[in-house]
mmCIF file of the N, C-alpha and C atoms, coordinates in Angstrom:
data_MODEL
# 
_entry.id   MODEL 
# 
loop_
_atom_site.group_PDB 
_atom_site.id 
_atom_site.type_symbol 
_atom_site.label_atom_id 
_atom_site.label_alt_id 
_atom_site.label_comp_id 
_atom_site.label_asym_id 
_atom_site.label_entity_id 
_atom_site.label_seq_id 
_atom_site.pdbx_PDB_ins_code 
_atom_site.Cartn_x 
_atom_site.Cartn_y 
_atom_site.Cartn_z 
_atom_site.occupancy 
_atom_site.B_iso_or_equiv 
_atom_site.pdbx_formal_charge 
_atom_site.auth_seq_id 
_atom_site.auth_comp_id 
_atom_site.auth_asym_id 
_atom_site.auth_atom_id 
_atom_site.pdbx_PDB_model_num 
ATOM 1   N N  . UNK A 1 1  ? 122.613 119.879 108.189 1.00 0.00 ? 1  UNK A N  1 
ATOM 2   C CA . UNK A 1 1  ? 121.189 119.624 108.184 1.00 0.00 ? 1  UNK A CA 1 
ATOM 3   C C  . UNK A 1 1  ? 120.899 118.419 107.320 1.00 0.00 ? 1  UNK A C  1 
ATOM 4   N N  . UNK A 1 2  ? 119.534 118.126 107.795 1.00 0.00 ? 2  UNK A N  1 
ATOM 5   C CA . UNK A 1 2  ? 119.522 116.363 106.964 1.00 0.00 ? 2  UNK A CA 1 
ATOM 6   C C  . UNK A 1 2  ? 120.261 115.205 107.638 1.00 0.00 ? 2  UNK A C  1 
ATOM 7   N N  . UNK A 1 3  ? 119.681 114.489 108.470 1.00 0.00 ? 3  UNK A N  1 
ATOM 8   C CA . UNK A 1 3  ? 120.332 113.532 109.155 1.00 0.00 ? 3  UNK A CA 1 
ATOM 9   C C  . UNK A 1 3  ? 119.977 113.191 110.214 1.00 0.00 ? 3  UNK A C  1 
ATOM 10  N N  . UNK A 1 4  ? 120.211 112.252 110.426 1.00 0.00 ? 4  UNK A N  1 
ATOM 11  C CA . UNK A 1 4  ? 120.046 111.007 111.788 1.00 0.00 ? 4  UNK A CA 1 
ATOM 12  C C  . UNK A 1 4  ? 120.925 110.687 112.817 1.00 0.00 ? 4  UNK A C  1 
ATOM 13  N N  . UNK A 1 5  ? 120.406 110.716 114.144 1.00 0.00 ? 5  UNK A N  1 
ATOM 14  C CA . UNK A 1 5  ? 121.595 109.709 114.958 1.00 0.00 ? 5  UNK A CA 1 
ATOM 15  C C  . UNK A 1 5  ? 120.830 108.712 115.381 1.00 0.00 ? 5  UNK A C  1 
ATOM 16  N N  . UNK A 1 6  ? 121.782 107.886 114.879 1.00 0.00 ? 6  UNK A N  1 
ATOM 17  C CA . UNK A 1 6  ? 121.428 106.361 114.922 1.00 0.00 ? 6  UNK A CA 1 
ATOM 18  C C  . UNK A 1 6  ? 122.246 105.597 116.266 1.00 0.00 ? 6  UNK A C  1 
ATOM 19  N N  . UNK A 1 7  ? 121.638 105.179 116.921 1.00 0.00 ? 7  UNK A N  1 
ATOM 20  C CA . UNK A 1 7  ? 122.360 104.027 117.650 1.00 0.00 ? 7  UNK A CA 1 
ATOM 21  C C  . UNK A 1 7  ? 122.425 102.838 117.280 1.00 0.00 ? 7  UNK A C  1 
ATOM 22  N N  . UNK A 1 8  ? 123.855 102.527 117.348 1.00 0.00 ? 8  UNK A N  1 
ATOM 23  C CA . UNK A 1 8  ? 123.662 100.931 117.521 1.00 0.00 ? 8  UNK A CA 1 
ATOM 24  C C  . UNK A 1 8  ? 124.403 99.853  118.749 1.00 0.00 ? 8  UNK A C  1 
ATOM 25  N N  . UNK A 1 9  ? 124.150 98.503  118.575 1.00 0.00 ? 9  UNK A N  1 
ATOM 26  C CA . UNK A 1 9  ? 124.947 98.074  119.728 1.00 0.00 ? 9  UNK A CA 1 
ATOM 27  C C  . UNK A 1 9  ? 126.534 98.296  119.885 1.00 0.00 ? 9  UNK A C  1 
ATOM 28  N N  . UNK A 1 10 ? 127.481 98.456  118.441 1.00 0.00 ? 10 UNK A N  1 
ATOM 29  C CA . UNK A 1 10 ? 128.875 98.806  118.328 1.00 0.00 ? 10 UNK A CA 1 
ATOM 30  C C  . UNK A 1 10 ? 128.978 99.840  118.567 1.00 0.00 ? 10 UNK A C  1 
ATOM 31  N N  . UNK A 1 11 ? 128.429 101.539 118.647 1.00 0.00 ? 11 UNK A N  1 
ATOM 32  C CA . UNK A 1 11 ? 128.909 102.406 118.913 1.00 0.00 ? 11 UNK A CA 1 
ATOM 33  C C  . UNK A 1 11 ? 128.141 103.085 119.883 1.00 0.00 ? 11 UNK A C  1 
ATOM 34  N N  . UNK A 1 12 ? 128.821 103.368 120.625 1.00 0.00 ? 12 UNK A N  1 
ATOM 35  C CA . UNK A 1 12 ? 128.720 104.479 122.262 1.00 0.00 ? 12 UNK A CA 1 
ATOM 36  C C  . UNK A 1 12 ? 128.440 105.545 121.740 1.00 0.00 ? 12 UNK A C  1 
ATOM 37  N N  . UNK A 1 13 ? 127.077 106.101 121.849 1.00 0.00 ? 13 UNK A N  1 
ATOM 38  C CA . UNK A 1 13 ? 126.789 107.589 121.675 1.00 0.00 ? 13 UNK A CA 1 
ATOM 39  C C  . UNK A 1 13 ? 126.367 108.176 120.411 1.00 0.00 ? 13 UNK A C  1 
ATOM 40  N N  . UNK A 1 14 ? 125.906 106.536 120.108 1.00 0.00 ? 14 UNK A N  1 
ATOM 41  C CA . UNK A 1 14 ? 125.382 106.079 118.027 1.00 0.00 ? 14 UNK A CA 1 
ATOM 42  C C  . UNK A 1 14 ? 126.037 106.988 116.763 1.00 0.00 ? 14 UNK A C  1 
ATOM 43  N N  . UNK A 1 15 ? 125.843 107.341 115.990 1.00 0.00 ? 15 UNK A N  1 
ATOM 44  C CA . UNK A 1 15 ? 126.214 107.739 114.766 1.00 0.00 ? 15 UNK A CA 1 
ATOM 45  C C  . UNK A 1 15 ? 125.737 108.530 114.088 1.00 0.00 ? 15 UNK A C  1 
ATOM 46  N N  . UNK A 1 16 ? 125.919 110.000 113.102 1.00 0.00 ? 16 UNK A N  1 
ATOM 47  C CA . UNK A 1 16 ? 125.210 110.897 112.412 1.00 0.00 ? 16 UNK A CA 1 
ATOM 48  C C  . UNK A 1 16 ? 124.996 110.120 110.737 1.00 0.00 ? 16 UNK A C  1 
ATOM 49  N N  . UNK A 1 17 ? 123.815 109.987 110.978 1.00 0.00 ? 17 UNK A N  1 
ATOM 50  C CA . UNK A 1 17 ? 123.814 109.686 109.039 1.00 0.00 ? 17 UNK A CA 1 
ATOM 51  C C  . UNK A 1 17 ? 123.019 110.634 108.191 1.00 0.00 ? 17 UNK A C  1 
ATOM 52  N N  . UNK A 1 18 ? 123.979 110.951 107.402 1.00 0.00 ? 18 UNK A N  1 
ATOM 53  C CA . UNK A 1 18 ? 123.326 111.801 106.327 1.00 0.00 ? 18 UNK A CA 1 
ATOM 54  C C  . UNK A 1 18 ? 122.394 111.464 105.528 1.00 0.00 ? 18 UNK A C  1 
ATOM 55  N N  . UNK A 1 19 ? 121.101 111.871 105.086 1.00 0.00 ? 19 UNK A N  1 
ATOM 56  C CA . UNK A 1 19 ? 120.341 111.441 104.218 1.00 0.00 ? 19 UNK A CA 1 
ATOM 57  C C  . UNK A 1 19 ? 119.560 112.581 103.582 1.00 0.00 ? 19 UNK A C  1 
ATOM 58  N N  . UNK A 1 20 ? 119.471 111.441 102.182 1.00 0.00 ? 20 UNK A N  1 
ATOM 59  C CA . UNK A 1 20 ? 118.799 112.979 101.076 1.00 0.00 ? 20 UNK A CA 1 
ATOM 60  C C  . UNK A 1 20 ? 117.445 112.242 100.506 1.00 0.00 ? 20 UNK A C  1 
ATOM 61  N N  . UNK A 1 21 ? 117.148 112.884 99.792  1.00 0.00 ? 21 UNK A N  1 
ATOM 62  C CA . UNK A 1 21 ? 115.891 112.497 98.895  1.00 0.00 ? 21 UNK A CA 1 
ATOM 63  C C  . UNK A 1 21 ? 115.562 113.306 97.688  1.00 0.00 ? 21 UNK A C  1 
ATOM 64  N N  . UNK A 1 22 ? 115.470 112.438 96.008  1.00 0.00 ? 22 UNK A N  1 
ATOM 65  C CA . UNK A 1 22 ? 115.126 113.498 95.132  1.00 0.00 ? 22 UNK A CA 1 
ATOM 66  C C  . UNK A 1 22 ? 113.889 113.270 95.279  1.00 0.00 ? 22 UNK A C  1 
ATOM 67  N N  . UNK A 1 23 ? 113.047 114.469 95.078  1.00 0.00 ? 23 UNK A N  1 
ATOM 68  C CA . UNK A 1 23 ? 111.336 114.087 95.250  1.00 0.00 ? 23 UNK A CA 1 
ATOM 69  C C  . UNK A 1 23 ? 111.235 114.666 93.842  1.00 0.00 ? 23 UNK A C  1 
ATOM 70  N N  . UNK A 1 24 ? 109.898 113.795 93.391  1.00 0.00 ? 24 UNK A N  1 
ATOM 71  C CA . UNK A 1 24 ? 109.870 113.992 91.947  1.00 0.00 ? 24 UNK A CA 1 
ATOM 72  C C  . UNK A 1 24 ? 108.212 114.405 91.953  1.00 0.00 ? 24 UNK A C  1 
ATOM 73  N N  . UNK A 1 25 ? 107.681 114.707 93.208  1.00 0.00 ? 25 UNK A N  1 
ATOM 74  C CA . UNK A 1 25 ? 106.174 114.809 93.473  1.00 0.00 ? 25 UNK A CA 1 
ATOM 75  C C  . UNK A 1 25 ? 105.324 114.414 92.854  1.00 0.00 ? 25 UNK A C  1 
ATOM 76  N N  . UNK A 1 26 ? 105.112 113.081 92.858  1.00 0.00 ? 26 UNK A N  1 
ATOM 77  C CA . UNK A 1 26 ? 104.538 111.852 92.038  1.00 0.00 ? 26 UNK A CA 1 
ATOM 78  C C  . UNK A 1 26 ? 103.513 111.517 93.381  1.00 0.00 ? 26 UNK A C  1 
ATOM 79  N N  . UNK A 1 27 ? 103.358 111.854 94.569  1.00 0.00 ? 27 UNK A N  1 
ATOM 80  C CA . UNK A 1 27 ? 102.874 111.307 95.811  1.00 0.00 ? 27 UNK A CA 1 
ATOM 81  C C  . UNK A 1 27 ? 101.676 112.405 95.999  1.00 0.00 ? 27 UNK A C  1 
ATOM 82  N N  . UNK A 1 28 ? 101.251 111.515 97.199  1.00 0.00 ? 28 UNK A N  1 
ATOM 83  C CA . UNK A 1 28 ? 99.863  112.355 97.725  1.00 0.00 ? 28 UNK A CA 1 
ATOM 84  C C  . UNK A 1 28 ? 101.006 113.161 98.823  1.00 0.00 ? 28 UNK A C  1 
ATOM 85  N N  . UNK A 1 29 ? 100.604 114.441 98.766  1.00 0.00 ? 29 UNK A N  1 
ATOM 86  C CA . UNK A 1 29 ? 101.547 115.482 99.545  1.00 0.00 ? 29 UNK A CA 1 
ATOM 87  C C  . UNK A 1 29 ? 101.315 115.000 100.720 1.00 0.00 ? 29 UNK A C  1 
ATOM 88  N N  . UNK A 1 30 ? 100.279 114.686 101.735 1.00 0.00 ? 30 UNK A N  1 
ATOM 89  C CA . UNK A 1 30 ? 100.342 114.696 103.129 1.00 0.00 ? 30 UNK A CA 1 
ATOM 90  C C  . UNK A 1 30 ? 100.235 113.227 103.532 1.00 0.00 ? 30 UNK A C  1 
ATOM 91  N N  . UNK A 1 31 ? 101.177 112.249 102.635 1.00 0.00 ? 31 UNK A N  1 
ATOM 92  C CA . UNK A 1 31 ? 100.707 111.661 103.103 1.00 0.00 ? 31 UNK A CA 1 
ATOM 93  C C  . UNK A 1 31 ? 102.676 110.991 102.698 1.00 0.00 ? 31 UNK A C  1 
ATOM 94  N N  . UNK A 1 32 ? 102.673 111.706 102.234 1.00 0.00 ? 32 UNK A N  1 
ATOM 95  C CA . UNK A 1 32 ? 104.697 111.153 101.830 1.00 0.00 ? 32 UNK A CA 1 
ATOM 96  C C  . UNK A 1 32 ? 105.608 111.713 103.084 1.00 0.00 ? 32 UNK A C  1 
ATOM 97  N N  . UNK A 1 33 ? 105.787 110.154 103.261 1.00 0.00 ? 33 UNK A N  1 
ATOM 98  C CA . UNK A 1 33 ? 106.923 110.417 104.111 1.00 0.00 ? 33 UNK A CA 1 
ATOM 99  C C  . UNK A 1 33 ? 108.102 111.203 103.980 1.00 0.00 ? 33 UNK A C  1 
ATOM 100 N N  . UNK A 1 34 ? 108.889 111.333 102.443 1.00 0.00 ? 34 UNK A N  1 
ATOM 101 C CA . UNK A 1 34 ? 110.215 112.122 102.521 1.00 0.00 ? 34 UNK A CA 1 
ATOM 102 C C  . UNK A 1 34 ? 109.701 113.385 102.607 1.00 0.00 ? 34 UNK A C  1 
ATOM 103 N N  . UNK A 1 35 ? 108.387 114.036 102.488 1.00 0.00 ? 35 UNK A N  1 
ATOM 104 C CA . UNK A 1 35 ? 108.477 115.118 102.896 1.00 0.00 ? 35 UNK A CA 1 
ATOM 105 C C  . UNK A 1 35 ? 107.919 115.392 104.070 1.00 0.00 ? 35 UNK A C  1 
ATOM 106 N N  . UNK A 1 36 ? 107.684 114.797 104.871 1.00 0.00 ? 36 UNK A N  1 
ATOM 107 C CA . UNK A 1 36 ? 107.566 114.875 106.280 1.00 0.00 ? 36 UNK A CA 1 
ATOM 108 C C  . UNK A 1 36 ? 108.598 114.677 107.099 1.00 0.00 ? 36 UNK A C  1 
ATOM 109 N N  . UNK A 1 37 ? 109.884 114.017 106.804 1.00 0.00 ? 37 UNK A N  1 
ATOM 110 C CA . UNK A 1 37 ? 111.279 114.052 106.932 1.00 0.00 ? 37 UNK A CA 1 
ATOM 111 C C  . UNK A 1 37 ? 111.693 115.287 106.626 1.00 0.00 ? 37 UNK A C  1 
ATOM 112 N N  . UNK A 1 38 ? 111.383 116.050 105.431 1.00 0.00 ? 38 UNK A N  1 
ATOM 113 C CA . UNK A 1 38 ? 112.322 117.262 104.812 1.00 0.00 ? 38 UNK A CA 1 
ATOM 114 C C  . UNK A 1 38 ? 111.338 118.293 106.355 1.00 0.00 ? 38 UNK A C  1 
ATOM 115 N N  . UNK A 1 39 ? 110.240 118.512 106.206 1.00 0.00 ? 39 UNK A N  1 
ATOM 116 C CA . UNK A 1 39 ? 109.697 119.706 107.231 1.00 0.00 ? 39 UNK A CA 1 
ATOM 117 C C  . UNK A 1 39 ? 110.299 119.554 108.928 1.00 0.00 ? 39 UNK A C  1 
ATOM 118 N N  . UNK A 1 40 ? 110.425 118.061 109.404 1.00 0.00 ? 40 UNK A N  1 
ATOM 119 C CA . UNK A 1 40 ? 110.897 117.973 110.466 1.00 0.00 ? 40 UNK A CA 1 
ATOM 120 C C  . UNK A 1 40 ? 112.798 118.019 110.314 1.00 0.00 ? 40 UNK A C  1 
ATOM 121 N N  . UNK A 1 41 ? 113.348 118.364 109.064 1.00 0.00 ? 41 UNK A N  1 
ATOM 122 C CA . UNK A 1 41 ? 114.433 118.795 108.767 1.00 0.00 ? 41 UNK A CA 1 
ATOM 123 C C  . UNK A 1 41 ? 115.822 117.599 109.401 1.00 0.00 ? 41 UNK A C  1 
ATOM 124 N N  . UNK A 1 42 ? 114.879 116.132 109.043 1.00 0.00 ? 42 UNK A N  1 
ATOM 125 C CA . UNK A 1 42 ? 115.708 114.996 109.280 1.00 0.00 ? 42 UNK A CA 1 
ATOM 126 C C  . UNK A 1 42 ? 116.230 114.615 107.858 1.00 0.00 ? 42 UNK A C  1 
ATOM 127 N N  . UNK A 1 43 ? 116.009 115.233 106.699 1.00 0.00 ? 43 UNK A N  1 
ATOM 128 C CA . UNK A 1 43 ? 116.274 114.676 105.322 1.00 0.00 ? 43 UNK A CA 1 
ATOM 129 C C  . UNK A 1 43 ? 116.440 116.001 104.743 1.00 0.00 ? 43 UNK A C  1 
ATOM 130 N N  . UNK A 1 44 ? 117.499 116.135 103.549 1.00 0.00 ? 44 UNK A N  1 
ATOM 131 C CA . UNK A 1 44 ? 118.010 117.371 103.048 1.00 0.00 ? 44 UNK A CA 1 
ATOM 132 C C  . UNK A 1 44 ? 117.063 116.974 101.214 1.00 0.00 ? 44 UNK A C  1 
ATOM 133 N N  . UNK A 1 45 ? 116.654 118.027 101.077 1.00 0.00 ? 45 UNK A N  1 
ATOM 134 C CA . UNK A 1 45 ? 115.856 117.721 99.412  1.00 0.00 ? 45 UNK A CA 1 
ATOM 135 C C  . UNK A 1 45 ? 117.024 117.817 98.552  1.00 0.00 ? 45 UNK A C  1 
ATOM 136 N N  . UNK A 1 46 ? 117.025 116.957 97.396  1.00 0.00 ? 46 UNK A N  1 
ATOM 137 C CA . UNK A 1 46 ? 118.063 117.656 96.480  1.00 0.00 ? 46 UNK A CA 1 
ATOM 138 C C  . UNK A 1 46 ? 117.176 117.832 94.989  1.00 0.00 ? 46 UNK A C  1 
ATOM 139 N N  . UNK A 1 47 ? 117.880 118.894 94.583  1.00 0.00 ? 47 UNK A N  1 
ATOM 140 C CA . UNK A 1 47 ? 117.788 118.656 92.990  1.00 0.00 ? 47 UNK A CA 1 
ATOM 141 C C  . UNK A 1 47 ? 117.539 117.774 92.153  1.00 0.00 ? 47 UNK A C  1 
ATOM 142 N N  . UNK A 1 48 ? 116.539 117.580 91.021  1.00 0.00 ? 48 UNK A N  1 
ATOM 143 C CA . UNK A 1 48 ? 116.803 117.098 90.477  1.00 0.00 ? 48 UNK A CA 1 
ATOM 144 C C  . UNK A 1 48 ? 117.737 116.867 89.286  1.00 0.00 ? 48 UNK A C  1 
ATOM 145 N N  . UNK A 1 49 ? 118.608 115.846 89.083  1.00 0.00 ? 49 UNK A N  1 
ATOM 146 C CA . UNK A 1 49 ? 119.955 116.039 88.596  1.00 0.00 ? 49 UNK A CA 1 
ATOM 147 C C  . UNK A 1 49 ? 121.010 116.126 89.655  1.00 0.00 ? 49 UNK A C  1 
ATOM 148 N N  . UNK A 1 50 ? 120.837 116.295 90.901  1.00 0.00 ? 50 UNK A N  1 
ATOM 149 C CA . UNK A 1 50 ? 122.249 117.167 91.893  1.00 0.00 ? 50 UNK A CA 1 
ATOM 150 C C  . UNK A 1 50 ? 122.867 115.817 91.874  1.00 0.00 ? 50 UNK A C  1 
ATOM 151 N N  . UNK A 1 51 ? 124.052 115.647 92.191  1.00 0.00 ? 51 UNK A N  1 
ATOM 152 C CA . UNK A 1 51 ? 124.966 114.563 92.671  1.00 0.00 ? 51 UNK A CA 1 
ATOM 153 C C  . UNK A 1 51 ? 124.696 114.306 93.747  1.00 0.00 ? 51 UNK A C  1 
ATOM 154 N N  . UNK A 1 52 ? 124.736 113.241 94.152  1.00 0.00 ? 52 UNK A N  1 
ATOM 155 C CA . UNK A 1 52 ? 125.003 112.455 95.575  1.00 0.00 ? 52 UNK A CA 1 
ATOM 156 C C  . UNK A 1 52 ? 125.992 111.233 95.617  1.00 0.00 ? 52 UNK A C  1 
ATOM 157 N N  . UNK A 1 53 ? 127.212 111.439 96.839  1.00 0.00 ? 53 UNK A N  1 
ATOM 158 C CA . UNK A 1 53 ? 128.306 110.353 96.805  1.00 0.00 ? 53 UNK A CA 1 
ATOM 159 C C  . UNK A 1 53 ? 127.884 108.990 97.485  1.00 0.00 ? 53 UNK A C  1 
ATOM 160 N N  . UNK A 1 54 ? 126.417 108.895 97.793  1.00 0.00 ? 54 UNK A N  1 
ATOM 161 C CA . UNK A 1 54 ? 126.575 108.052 98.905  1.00 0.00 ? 54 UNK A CA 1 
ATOM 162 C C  . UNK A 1 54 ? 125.578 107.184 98.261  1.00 0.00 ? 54 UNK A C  1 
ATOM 163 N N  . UNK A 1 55 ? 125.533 106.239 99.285  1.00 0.00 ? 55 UNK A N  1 
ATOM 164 C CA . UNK A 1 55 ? 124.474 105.031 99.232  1.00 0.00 ? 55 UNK A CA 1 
ATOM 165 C C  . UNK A 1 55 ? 122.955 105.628 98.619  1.00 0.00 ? 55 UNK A C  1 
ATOM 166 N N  . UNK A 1 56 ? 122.185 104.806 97.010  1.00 0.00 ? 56 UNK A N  1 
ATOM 167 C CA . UNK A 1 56 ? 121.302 105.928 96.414  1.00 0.00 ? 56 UNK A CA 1 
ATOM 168 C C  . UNK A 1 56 ? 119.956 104.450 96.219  1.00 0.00 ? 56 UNK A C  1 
ATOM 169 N N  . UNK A 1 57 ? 119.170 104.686 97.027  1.00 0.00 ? 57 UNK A N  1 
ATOM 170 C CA . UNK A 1 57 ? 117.748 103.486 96.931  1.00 0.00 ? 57 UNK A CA 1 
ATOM 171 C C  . UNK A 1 57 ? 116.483 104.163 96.550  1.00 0.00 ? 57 UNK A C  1 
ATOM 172 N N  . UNK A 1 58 ? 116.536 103.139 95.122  1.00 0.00 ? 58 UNK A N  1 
ATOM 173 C CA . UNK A 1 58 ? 115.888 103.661 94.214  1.00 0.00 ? 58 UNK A CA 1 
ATOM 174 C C  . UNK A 1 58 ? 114.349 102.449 94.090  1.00 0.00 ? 58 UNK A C  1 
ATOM 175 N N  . UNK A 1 59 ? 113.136 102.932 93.689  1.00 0.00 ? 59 UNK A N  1 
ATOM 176 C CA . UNK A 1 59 ? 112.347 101.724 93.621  1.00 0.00 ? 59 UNK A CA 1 
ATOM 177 C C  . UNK A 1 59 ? 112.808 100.975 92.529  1.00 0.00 ? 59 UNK A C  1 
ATOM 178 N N  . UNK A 1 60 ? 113.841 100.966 91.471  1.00 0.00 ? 60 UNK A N  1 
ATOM 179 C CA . UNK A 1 60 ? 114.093 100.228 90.213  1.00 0.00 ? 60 UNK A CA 1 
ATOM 180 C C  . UNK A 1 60 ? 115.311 99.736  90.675  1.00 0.00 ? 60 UNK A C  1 
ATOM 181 N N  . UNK A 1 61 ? 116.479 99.631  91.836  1.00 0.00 ? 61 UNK A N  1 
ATOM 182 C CA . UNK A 1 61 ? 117.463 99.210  91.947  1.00 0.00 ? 61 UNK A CA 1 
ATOM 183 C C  . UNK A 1 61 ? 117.485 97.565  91.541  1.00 0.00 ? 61 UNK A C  1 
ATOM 184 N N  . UNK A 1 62 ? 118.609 97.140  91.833  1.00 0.00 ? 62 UNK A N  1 
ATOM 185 C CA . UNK A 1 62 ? 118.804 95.877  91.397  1.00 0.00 ? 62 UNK A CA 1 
ATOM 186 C C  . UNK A 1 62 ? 119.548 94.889  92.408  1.00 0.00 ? 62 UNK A C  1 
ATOM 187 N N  . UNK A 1 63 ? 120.004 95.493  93.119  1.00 0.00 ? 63 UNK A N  1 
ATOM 188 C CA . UNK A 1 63 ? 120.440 94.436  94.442  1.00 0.00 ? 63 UNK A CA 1 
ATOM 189 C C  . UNK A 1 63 ? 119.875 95.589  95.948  1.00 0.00 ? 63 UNK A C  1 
ATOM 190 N N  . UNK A 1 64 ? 119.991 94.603  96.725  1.00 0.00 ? 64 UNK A N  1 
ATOM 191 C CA . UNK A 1 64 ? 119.794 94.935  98.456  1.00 0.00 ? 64 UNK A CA 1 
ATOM 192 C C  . UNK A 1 64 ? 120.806 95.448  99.302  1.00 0.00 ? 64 UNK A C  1 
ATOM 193 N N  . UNK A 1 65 ? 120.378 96.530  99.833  1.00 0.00 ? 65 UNK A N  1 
ATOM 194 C CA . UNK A 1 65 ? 121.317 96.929  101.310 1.00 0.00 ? 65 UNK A CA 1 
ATOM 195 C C  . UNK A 1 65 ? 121.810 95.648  102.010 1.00 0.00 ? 65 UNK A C  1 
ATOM 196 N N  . UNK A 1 66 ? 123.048 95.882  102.308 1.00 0.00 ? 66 UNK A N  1 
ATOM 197 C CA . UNK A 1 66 ? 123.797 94.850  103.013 1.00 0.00 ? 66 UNK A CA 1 
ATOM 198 C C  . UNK A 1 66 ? 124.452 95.329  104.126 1.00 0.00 ? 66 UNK A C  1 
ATOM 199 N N  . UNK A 1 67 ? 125.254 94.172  105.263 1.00 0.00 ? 67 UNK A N  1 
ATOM 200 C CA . UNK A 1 67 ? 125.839 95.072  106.006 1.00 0.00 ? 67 UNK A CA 1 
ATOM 201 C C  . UNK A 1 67 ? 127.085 95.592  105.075 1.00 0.00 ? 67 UNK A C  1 
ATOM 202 N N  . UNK A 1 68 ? 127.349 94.874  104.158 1.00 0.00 ? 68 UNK A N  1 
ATOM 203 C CA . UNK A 1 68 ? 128.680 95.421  103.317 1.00 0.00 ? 68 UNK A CA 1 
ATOM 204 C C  . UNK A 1 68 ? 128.703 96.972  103.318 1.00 0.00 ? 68 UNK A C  1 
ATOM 205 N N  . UNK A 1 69 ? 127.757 97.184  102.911 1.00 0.00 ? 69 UNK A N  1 
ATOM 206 C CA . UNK A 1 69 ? 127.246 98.585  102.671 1.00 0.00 ? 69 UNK A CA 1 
ATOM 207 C C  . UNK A 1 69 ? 127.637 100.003 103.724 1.00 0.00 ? 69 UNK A C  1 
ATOM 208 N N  . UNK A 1 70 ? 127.717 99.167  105.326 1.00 0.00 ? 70 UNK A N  1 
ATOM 209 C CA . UNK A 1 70 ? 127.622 99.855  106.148 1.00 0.00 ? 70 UNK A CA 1 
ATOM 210 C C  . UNK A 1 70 ? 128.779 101.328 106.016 1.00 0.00 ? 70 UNK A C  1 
ATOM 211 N N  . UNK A 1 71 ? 130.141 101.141 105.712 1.00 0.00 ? 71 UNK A N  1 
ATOM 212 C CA . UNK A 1 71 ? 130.814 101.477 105.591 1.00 0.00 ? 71 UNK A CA 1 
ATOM 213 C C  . UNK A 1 71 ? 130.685 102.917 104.620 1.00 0.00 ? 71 UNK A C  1 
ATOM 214 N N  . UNK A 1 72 ? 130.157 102.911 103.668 1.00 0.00 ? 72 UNK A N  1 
ATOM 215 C CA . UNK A 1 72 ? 129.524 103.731 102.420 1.00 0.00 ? 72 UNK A CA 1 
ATOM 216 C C  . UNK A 1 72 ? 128.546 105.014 102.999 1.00 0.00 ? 72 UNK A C  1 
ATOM 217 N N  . UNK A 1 73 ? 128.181 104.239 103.897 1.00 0.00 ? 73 UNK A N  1 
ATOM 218 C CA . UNK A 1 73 ? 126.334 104.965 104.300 1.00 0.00 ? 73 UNK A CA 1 
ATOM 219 C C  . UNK A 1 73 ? 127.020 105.392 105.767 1.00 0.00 ? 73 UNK A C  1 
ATOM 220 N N  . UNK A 1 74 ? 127.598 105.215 106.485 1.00 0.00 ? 74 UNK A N  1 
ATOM 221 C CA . UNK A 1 74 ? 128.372 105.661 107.526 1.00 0.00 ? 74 UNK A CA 1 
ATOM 222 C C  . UNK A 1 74 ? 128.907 107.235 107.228 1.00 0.00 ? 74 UNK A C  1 
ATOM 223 N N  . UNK A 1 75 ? 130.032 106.951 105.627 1.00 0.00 ? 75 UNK A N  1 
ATOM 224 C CA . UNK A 1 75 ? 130.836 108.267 105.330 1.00 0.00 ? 75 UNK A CA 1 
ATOM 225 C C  . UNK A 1 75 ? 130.007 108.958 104.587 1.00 0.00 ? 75 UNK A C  1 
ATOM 226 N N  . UNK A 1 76 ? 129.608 108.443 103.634 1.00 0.00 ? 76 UNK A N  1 
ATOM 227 C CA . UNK A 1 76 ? 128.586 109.295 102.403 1.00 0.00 ? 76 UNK A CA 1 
ATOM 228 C C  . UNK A 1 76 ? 126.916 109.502 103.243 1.00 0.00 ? 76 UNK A C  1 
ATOM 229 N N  . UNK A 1 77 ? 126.502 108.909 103.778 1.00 0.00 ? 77 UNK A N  1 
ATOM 230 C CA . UNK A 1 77 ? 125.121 109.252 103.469 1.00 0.00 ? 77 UNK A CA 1 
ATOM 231 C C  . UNK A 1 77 ? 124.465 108.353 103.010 1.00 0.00 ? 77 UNK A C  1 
ATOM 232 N N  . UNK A 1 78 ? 123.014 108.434 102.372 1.00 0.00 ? 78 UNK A N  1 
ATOM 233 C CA . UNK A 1 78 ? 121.820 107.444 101.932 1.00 0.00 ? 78 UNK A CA 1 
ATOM 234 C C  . UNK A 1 78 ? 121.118 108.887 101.563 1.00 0.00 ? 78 UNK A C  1 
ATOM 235 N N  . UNK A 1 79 ? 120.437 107.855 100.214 1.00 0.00 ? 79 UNK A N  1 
ATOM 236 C CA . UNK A 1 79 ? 119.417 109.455 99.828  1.00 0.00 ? 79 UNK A CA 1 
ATOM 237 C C  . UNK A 1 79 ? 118.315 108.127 99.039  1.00 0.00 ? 79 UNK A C  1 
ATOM 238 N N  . UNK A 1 80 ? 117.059 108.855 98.978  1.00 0.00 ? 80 UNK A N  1 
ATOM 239 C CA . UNK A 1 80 ? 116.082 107.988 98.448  1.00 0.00 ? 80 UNK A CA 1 
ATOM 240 C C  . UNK A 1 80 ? 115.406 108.740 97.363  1.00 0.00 ? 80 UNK A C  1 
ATOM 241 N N  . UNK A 1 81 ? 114.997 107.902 96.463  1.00 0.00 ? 81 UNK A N  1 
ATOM 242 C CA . UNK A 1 81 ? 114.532 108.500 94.799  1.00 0.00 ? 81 UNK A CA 1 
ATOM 243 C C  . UNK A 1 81 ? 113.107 108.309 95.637  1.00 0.00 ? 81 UNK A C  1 
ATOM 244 N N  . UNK A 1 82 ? 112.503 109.677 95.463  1.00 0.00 ? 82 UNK A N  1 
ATOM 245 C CA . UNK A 1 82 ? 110.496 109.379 95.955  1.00 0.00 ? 82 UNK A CA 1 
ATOM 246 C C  . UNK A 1 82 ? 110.175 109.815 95.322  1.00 0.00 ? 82 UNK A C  1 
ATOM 247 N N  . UNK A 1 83 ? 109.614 108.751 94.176  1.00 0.00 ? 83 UNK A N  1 
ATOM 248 C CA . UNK A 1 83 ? 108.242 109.125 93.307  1.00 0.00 ? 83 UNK A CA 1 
ATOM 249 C C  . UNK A 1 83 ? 106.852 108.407 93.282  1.00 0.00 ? 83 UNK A C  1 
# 
């Protein structure tokens, strides 16, 4: 549970990507997207504190998604800090 299939032009029959989100409920409830992701059960909630191995986009990060990246977010996942 939590996740996407993604198509793209390289793969036949697109791709599952995992994705999380810590929500720190800093948002207007009906109007935040990660939790309109978590109810339609395309995004898994985590803990705050829980680990995550994968690709982690934060509003304070310091560099940009790349295709470098692809590789990371393919095996691990993507999870987003929403506050």
């Amino acid at each position: 549970r939590g996740g996407i299939q993604v198509e793209s032009e390289e793969s036949e029959g697109g791709q599952f990507i995992k994705l999380a989100m810590w929500d720190f409920g800093q948002c207007d409830i009906k109007r935040c997207t990660g939790r309109k992701m978590h109810r339609m059960g395309l995004i898994r909630n985590l803990k705050i504190g829980q680990k995550w191995g994968g690709m982690i986009l934060s509003p304070l990060g310091r560099s940009t998604v790349s295709r470098a990246d692809r590789d990371i977010v393919a095996k691990w996942g993507a999870c987003v800090v929403d506050c």
